[in-house]
Chimera marker file (.cmm) of the C-alpha trace (Angstrom):
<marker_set name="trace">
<marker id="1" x="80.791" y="110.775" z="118.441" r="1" g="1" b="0" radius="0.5"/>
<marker id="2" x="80.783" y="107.015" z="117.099" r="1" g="1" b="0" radius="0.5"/>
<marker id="3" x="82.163" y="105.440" z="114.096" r="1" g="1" b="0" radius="0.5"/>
<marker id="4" x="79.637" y="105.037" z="111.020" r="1" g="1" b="0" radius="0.5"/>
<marker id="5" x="79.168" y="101.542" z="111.037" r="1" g="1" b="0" radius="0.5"/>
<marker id="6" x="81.069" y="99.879" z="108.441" r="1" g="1" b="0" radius="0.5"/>
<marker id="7" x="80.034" y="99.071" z="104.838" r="1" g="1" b="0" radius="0.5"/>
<marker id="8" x="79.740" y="95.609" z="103.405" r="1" g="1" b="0" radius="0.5"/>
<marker id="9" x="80.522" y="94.393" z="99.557" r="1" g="1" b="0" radius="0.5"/>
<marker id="10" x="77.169" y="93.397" z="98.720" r="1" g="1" b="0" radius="0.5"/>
<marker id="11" x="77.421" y="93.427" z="94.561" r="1" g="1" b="0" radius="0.5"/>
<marker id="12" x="77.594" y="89.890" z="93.757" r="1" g="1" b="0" radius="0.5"/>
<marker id="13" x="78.295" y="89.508" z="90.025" r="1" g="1" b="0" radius="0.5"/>
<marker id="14" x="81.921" y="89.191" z="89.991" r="1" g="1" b="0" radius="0.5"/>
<marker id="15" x="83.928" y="87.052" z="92.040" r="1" g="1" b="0" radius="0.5"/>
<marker id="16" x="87.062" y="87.701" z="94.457" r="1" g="1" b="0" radius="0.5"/>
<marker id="17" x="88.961" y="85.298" z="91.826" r="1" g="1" b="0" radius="0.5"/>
<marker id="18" x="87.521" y="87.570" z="89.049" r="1" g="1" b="0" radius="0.5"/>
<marker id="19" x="88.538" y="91.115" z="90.689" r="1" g="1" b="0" radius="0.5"/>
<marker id="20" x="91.915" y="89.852" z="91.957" r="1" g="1" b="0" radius="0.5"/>
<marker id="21" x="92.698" y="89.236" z="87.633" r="1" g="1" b="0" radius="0.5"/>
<marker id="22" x="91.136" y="92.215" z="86.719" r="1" g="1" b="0" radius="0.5"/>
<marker id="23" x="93.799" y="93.710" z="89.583" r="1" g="1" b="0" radius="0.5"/>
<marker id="24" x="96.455" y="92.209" z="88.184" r="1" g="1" b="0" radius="0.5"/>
<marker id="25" x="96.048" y="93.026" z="84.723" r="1" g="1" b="0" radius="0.5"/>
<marker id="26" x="95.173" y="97.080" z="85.585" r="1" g="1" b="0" radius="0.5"/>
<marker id="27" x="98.075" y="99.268" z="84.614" r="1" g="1" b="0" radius="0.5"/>
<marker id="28" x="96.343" y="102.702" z="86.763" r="1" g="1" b="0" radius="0.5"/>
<marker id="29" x="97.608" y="103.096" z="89.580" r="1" g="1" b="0" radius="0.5"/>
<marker id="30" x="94.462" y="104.809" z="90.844" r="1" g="1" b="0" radius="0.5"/>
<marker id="31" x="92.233" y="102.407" z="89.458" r="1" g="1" b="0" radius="0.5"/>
<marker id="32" x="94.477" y="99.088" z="91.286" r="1" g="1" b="0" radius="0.5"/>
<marker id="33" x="93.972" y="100.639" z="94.289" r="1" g="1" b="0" radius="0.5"/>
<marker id="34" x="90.223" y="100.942" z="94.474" r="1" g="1" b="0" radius="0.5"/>
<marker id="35" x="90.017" y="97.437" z="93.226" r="1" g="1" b="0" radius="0.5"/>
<marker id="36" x="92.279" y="96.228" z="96.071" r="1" g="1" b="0" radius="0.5"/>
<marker id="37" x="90.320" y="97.823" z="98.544" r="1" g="1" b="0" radius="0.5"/>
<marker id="38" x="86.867" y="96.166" z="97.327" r="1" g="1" b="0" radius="0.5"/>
<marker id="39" x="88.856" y="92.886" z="96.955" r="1" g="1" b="0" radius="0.5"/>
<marker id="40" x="90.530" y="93.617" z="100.835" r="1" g="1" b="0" radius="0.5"/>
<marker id="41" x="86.640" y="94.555" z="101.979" r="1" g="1" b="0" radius="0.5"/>
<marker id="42" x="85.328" y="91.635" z="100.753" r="1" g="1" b="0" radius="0.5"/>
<marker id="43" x="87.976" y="89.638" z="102.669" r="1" g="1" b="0" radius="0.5"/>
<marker id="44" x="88.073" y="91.724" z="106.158" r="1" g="1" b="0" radius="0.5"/>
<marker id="45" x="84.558" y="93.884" z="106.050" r="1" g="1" b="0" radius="0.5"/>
<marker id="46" x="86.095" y="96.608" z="107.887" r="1" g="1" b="0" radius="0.5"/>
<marker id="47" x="86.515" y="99.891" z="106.255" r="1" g="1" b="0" radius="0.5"/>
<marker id="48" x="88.985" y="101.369" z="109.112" r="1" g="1" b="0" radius="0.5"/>
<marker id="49" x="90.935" y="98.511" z="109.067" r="1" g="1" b="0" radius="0.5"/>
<marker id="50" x="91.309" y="98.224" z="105.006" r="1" g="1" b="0" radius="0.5"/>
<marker id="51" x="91.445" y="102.167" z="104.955" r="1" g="1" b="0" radius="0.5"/>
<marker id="52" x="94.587" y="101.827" z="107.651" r="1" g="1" b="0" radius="0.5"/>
<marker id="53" x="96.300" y="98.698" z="105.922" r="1" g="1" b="0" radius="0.5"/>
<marker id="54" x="96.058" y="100.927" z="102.412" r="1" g="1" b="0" radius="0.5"/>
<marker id="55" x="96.731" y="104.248" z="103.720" r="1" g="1" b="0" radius="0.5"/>
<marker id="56" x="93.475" y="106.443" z="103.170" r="1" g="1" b="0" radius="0.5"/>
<marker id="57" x="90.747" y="107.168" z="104.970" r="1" g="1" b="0" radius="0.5"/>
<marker id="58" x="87.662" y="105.390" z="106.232" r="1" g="1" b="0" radius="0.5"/>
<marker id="59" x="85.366" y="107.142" z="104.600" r="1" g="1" b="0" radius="0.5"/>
<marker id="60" x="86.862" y="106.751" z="101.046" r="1" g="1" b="0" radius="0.5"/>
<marker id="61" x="86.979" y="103.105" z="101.532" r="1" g="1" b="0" radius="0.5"/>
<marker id="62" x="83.198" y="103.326" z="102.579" r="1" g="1" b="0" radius="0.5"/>
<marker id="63" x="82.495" y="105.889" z="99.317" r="1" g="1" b="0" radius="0.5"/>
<marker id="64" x="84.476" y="103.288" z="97.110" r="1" g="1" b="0" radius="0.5"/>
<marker id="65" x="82.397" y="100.483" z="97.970" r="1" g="1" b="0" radius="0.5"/>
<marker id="66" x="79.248" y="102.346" z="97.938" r="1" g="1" b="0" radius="0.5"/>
<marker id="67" x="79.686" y="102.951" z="94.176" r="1" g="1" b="0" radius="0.5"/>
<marker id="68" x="81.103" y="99.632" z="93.468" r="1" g="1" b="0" radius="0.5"/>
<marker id="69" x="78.104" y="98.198" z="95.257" r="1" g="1" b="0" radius="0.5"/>
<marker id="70" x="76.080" y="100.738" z="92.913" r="1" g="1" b="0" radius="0.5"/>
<marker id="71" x="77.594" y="100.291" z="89.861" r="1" g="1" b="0" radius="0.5"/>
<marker id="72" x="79.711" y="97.303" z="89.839" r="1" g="1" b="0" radius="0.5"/>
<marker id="73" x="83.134" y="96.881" z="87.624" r="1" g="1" b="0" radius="0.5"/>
<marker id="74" x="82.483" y="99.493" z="85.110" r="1" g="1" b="0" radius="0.5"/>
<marker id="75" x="82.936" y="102.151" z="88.488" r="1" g="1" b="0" radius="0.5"/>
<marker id="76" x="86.202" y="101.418" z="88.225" r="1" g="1" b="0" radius="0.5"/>
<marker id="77" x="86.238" y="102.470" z="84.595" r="1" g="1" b="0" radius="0.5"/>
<marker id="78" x="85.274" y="106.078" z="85.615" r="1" g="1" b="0" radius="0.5"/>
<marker id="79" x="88.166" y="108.599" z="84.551" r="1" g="1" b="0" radius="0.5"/>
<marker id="80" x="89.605" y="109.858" z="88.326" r="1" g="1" b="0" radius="0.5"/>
<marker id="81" x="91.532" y="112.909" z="88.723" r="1" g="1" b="0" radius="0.5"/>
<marker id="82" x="94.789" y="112.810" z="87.025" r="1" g="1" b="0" radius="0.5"/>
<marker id="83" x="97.401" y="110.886" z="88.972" r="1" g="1" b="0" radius="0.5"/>
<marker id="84" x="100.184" y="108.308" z="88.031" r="1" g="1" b="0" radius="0.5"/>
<marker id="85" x="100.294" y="105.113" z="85.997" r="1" g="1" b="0" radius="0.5"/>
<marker id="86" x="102.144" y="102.622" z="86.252" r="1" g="1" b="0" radius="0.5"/>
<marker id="87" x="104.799" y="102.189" z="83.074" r="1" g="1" b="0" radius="0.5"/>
<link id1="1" id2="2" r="1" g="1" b="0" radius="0.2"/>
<link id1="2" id2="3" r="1" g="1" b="0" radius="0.2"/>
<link id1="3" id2="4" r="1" g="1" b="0" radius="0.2"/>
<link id1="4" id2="5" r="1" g="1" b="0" radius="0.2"/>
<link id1="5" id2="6" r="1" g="1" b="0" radius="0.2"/>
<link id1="6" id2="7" r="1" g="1" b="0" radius="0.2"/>
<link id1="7" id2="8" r="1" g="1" b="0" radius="0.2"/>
<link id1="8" id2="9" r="1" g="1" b="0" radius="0.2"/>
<link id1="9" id2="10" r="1" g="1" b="0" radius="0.2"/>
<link id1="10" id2="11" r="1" g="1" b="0" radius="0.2"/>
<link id1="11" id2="12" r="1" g="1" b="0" radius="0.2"/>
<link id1="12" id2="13" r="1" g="1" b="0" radius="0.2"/>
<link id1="13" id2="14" r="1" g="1" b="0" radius="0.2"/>
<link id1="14" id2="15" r="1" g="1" b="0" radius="0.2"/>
<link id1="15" id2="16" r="1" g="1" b="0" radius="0.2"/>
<link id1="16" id2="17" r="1" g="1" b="0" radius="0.2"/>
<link id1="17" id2="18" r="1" g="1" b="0" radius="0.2"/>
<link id1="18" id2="19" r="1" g="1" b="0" radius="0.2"/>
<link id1="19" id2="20" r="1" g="1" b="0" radius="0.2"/>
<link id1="20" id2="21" r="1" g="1" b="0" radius="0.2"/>
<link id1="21" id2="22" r="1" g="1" b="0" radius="0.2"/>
<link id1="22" id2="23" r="1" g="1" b="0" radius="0.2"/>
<link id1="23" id2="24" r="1" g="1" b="0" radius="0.2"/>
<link id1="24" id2="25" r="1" g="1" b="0" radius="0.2"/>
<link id1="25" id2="26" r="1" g="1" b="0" radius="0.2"/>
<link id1="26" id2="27" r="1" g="1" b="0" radius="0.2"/>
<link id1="27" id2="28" r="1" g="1" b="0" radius="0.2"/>
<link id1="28" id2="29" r="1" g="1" b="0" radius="0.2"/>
<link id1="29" id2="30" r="1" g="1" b="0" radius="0.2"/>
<link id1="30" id2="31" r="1" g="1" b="0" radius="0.2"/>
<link id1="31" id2="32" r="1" g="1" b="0" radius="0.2"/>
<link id1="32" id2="33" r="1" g="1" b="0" radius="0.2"/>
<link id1="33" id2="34" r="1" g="1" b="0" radius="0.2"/>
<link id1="34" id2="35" r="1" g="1" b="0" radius="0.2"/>
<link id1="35" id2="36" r="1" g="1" b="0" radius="0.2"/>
<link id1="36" id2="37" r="1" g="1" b="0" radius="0.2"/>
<link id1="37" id2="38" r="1" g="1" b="0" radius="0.2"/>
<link id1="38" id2="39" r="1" g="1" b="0" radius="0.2"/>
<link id1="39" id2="40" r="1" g="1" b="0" radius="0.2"/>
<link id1="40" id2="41" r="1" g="1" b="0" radius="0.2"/>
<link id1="41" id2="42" r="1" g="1" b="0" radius="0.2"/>
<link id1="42" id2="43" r="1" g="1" b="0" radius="0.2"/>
<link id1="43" id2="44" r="1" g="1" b="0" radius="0.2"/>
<link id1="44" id2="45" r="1" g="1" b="0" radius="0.2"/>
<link id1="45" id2="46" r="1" g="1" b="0" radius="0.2"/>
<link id1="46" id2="47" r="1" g="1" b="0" radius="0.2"/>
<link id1="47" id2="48" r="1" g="1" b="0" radius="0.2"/>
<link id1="48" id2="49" r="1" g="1" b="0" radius="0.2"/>
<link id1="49" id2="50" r="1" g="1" b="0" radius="0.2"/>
<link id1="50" id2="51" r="1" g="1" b="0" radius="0.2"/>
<link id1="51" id2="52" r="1" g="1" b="0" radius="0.2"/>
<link id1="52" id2="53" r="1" g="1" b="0" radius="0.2"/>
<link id1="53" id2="54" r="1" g="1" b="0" radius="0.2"/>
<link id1="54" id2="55" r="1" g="1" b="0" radius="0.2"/>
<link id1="55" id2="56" r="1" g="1" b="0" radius="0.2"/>
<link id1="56" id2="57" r="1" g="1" b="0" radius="0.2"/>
<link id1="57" id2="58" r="1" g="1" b="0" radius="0.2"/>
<link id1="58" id2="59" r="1" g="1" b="0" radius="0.2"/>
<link id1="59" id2="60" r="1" g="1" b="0" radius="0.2"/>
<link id1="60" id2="61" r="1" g="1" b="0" radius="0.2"/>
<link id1="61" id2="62" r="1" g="1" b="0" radius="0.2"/>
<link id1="62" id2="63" r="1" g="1" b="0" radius="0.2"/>
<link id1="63" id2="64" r="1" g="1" b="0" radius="0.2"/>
<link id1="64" id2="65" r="1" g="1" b="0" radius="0.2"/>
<link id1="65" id2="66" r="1" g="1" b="0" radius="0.2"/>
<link id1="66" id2="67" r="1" g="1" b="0" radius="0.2"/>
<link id1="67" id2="68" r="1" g="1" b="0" radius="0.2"/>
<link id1="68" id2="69" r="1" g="1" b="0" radius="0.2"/>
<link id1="69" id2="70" r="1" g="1" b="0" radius="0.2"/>
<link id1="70" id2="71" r="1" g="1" b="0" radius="0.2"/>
<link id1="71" id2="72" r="1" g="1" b="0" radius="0.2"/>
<link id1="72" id2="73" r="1" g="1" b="0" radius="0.2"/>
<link id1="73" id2="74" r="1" g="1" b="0" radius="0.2"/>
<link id1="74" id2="75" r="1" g="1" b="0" radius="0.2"/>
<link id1="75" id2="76" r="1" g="1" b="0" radius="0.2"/>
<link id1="76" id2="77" r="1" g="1" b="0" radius="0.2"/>
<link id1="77" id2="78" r="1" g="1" b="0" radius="0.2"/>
<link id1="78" id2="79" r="1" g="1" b="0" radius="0.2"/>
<link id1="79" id2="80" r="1" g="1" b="0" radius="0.2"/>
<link id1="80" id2="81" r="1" g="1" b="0" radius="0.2"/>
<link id1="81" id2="82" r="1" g="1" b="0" radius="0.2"/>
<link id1="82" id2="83" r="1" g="1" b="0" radius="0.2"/>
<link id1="83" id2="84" r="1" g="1" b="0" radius="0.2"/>
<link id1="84" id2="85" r="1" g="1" b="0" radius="0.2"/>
<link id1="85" id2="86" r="1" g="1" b="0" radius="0.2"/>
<link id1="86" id2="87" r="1" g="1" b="0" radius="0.2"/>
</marker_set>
């Protein structure tokens, strides 16, 4: 069975300089991490090697930037399932 082929960041409307701040400033965990791995996509286009580098799996990366291509920034607004912040 082959790999899916890989996703690209296609959305447009924000920067890499503008998602790396918006990174910086997050305080949820959770929400960072999806915003580092649409920042790291943009930079390597590979979902399995992004998915390895940030320990999940390929096909979350893939789901994460399908949304984000979707719905842009505010996808990262979305409440997620309850997990830790950063204090």
């Amino acid at each position: 069975m082959s790999r899916p082929a890989s996703i690209l960041v296609t959305r447009k409307d924000v920067t890499l300089q503008e998602l790396k701040k918006l990174y910086k400033k997050t305080r949820d965990l959770a929400k960072g991490l999806k915003i580092l791995a649409i920042i790291d996509m943009i930079i390597y286009e590979n979902a399995e090697e992004v998915a390895q580098f940030l320990q999940l799996e390929a096909d979350t990366v893939r789901r994460w930037v399908q949304e984000y291509n979707a719905e842009g920034v505010t996808v990262f607004e979305k409440k997620s399932a309850s997990g830790p912040t950063a204090n």
